[in-house]
TIMAR-288084 format. One record per residue (C-alpha): residue in three letters; x, y, z. Coordinates in steps of 0.05 Angstrom, whole numbers, padded with zeros to 5 digits, always signed. Example, Ala and Ser with C-alpha at 12.3 -4.5 7.8 and 13.67 -1.06 7.14 Angstrom:
% TIMAR-288084
ala+00246-00090+00156 ser+00273-00021+00143 
This chain:
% TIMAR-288084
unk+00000+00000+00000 unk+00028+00068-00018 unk-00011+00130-00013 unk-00006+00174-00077 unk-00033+00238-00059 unk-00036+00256+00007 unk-00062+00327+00005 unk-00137+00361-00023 unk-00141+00374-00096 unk-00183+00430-00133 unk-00236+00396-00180 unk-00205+00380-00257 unk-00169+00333-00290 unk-00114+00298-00250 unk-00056+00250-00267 unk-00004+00218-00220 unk+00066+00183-00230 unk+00083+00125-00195 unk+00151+00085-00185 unk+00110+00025-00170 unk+00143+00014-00104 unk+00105+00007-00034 unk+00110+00047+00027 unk+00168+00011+00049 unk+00200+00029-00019 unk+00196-00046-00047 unk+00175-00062-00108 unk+00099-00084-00113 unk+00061-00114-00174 unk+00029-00058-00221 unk-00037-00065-00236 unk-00076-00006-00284 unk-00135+00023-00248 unk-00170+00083-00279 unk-00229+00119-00234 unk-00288+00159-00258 unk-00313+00202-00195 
């Protein structure tokens, strides 16, 4: 588990990087999820 953004975000489009690395720093699986909200 890794959080990605951690802070509150003004409505719009958003898009976030991720080294695909847990919490801990350790490599974790990638999996593609895409969110409609």
């Amino acid at each position: 588990v890794n959080n990605l953004v951690i802070s509150q975000q003004s409505a719009g489009y958003k898009s976030v990087k991720w080294d695909a690395t847990d919490s801990f720093g350790k490599p974790v699986s990638v999996v593609v999820n895409l969110y409609t909200i």
